[in-house]
C-alpha positions as CSV (number, residue, x, y, z in Angstrom):
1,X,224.6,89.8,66.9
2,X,228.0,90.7,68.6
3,X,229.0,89.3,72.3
4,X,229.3,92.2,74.5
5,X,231.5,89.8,76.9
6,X,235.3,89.1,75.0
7,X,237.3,85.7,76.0
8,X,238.4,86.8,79.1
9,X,234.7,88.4,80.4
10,X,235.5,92.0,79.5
11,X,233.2,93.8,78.1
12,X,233.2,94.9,74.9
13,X,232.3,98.4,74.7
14,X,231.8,99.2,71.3
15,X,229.0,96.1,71.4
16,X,227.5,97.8,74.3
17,X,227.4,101.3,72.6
18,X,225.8,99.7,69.3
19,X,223.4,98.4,71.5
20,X,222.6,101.5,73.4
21,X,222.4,103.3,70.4
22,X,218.5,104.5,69.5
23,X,217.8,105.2,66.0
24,X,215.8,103.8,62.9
25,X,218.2,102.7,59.3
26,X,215.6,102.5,56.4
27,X,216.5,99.1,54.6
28,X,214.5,99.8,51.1
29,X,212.1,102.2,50.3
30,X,209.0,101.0,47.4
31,X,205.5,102.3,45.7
32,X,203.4,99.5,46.9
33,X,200.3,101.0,45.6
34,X,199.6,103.8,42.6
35,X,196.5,104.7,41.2
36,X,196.4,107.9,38.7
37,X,192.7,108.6,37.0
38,X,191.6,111.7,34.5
39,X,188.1,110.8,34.6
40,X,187.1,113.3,32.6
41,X,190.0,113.9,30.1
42,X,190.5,115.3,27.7
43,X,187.8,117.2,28.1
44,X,188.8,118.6,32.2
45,X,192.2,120.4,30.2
46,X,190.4,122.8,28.1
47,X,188.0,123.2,31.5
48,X,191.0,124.4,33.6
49,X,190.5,128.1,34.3
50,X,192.3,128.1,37.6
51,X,194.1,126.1,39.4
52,X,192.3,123.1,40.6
53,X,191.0,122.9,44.3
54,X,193.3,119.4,45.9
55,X,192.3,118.5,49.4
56,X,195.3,116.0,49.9
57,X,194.5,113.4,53.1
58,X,197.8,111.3,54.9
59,X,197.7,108.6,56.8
60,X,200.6,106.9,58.3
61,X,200.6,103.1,59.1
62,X,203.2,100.1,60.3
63,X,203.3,96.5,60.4
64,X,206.1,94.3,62.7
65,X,208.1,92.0,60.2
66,X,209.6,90.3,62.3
67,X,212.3,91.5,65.2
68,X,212.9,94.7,65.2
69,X,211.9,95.1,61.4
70,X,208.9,97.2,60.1
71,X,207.1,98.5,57.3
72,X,206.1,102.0,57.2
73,X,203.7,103.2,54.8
74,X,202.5,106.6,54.0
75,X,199.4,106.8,52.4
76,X,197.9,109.7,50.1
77,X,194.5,110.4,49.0
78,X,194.5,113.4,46.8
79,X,191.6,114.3,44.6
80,X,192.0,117.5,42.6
81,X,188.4,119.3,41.3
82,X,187.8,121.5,38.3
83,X,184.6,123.7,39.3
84,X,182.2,120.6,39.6
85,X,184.3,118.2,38.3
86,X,186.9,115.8,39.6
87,X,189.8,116.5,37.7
88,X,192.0,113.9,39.3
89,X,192.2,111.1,41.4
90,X,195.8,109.9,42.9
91,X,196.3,107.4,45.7
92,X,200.0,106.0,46.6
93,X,200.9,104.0,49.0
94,X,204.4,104.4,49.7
95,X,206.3,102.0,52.0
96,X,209.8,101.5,53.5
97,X,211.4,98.5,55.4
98,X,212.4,100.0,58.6
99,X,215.0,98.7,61.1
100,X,214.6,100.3,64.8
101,X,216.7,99.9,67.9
102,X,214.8,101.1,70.7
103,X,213.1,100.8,73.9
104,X,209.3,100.2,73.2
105,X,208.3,103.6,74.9
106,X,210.8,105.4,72.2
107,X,209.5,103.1,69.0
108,X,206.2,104.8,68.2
109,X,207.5,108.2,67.8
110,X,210.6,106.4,65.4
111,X,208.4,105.0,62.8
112,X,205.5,107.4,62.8
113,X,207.1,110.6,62.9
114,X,210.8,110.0,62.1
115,X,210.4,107.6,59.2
116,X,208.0,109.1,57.4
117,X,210.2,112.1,57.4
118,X,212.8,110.4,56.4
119,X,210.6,108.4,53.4
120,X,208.6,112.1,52.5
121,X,211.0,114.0,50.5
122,X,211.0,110.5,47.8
123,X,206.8,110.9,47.7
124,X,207.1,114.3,47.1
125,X,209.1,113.9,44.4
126,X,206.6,111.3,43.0
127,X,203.6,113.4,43.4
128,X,205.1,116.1,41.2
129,X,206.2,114.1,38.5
130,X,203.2,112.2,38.2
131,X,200.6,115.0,38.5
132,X,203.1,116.7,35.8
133,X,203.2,113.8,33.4
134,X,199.3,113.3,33.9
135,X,199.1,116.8,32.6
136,X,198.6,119.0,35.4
137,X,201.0,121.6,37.2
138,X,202.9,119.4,39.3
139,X,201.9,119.2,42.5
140,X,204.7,120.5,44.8
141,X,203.7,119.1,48.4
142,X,204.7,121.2,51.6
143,X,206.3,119.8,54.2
144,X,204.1,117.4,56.3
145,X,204.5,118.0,60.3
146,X,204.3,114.0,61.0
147,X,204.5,115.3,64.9
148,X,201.0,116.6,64.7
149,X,199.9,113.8,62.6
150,X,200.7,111.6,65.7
151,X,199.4,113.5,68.2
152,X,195.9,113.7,66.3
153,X,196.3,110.3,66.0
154,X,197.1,109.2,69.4
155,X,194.0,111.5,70.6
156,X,191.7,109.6,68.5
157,X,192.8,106.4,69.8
158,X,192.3,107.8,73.5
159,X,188.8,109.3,72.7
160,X,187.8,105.8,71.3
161,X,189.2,104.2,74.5
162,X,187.2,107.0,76.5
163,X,184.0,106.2,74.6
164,X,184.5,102.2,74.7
165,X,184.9,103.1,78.7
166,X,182.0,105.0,79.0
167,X,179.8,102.2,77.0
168,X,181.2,99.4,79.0
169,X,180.2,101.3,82.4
C-alpha cells in the first residue's frame, strides 16, 4: 500500500485517486469443476433426429479470500434430452480470483454481475468445444443478463427474510 501523505505532509494525489478508484481486476481465471456424461452413447447419436431439447440452469456464487480478494464462480447445469432420453449431462464450475476496490454498498453488484461478465465469454467458449468434442453441435450460449440474475436473486433472499419474519411473529 502507498502513503497518501509525502515527507513533508502533502498529499499525494495519485495515492488518493488509486484509492478512490472503484473497479474489480480479475487475478486468474480456472475450471474448478467439469463433469461431461453420454449416458447413452453411442447409441443417443444414431437417435438424434432433431436438435436436442438443453434447459441450461446458472448460478453465480463468491467466497472472501482474504482482504479485498474473492472467488467468483459461475456454475452450469446443462442437461441436453433426445426424445425420452438424456443425451447429455455437463456441469462446470468456472471460477476466477477477483480483486475489488469498493465501498461495501457498490461490492455486490462488482462480483455478481460485473465479474461474471467479465469471466462468461471464457465459459462460453468451453461449452462449445466440449459439447463439440463430445459429439454434439456445439452449444453456442447467448449472452447471460447477470443484472437479472441478481435481482431474482436478491428477491429470493428478501422473500425468505419475509417468510422467516412472518414465522417468527
Amino acid at each position: 500500500m502507498t502513503e497518501a501523505n509525502g515527507a513533508n505532509g502533502a498529499q499525494n494525489p495519485q495515492a488518493t485517486e488509486q484509492e478512490g478508484r472503484v473497479g474489480i481486476a480479475i487475478a486468474g481465471q480456472y475450471i474448478k469443476d467439469l463433469s461431461f456424461e453420454v449416458p447413452g452413447a453411442p447409441q443417443i447419436f444414431s437417435q438424434m433426429q432433431k436438435a436436442p431439447e438443453i434447459p441450461i440452469s446458472v448460478d453465480v456464487q463468491v467466497a472472501q479470500l482474504g482482504g479485498n480478494h474473492y472467488e467468483v464462480t459461475i456454475h452450469f447445469d446443462i442437461k441436453a434430452t433426445v426424445g425420452d432420453k438424456p443425451g447429455f449431462v455437463m456441469e462446470l464450475v468456472y471460477g476466477a480470483v477477483v480483486q475489488a476496490n469498493a465501498p461495501q454498498e457498490h461490492l455486490h453488484p462488482l462480483l455478481l454481475i460485473e465479474a461474471p461478465r467479465l469471466m462468461f465469454p471464457f465459459c462460453r467458449n468451453l461449452i462449445a468445444d466440449i459439447t463439440r468434442d463430445g459429439g454434439f453441435p456445439p452449444l453456442m450460449l447467448q449472452p447471460i443478463d447477470f443484472v437479472q440474475l441478481y435481482r431474482q436473486r436478491a428477491e429470493a433472499a428478501q422473500r425468505a427474510r419475509a417468510e422467516e419474519g412472518e414465522e417468527q411473529a
